[in-house]
N, C-alpha and C positions, 0 to 999 in steps of 0.2 A: 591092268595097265598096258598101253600098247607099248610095242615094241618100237626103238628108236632106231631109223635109219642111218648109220653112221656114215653109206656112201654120202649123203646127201653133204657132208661136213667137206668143204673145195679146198682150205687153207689145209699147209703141211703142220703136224705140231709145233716147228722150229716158228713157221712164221707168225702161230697165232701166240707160241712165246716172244717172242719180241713185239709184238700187237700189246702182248699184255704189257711187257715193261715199260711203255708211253704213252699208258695209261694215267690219268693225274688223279680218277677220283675212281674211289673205291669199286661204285657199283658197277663199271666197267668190266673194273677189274675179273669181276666173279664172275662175270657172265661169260668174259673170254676163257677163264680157268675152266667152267664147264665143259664148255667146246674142247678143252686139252685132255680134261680127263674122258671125255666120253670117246676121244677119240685115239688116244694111249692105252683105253681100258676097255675093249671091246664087249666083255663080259659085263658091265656094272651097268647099272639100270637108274634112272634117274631118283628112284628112291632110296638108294644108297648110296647115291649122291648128298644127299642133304643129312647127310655124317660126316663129311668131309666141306661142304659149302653151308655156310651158313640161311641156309635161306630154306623155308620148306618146299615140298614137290609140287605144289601148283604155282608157287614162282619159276618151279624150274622148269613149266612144262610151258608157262608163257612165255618165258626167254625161247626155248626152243623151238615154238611156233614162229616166233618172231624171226628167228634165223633161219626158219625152214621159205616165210613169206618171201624176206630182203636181204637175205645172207648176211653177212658181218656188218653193213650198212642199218641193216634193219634190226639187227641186236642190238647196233650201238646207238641207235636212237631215242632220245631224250625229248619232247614234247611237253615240257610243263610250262604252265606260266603263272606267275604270281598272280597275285591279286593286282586289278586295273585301278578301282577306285569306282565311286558310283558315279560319275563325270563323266561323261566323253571329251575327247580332246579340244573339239568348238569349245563345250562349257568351260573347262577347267581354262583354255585361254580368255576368254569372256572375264571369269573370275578375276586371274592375274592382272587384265585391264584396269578393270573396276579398284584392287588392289592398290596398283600402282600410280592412277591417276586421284581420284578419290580420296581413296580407302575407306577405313572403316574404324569406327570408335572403339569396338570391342570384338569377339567372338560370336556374341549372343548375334551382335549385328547381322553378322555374316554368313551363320545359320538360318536368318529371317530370310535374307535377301536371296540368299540360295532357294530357299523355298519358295520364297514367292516367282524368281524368276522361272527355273526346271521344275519344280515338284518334286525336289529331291531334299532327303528327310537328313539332316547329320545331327551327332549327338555332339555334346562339347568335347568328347574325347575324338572324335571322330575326324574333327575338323581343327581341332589340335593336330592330331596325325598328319592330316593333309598339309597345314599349313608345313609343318616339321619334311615333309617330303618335298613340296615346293621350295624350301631354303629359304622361306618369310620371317623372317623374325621381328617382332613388337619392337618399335619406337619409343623410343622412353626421353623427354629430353632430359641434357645434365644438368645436376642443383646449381646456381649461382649465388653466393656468398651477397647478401644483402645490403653489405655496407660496401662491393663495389662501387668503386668513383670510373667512368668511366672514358673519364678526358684526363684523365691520368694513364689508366692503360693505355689510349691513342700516344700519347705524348709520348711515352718509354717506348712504344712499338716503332714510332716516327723516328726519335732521336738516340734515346740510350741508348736502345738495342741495337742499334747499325753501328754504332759507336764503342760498343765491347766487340762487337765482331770483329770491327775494322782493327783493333788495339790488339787483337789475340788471333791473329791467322792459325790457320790449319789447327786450332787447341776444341779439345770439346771444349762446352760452354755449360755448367749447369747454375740452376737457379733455387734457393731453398725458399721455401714458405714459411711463415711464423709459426704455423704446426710442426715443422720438422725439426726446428730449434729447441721444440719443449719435450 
């Protein structure tokens, strides 16, 4: 195991205590605490580190690369990124077009059309996902009671109902249905 350069550590303990305290997510955390202890504890070696930090000695020997490369900049660097999607940004606007103007009958539809346009393969979970991330949600229209009269509703919208408003200022106004009476 090589031996670890302590000069190399530029931060005082006090500041890379207070580094650590505004800190918001854990893995930070640990990685500044290393720097504290290695640099409080002049004797202890990075594998007797990982007694006291949770993480084994080849995590702790790539933290310490990394602050040896970019200093506490380069410790605290995070670089991940989620998953994109099998889209790129043209398609997936394309798509939402097509969506929105269009649309589409089904799911299955729009697995076809995907493919046929890109050559990109989605399964039905797939493209449920997408849509779910997109913020799409299915159109359903709502039932209409069968034995609506409809020049009945016009007539009450026309005249009653301006007419209970007009009689009841500032009052709510509720209305029961024949279902709500039984």
């Amino acid at each position: 195991m090589k031996k670890i350069d302590r000069a190399k550590i530029r931060e005082s303990s006090e500041e890379l205590r207070k580094l650590m305290k505004q800190q918001k997510h854990p893995r930070f955390f640990h990685r500044i605490n290393m720097l504290v202890l290695l640099k409080e504890n002049p004797d202890t070696t990075l594998k007797e580190l990982t007694k006291v930090i949770p993480f084994n000695y080849r995590t702790l020997r790539i933290w310490w690369k990394k602050y040896e490369r970019g200093g506490i900049e380069g410790l605290l660097d995070w670089k991940v990124t989620g998953y994109r999607g099998k889209m790129n940004e043209e398609q997936l606007q394309e798509f939402m077009e097509r969506v929105n103007s269009k649309g589409f009958r089904s799911q299955k539809e729009m697995i076809e059309w995907i493919y046929e346009r890109f050559g990109i393969v989605y399964s039905q979970q797939g493209i449920s996902d997408l849509l779910k991330r997109m913020k799409v949600k299915k159109k359903v229209g709502r039932p209409v009671n069968v034995k609506k009269d409809e020049e009945r509703e016009e007539e009450f919208k026309k005249r009653e109902f301006k007419e209970i408003v007009k009689s009841n200022p500032g009052k709510e106004i509720f209305f029961l249905t024949n279902h709500d009476l039984d």
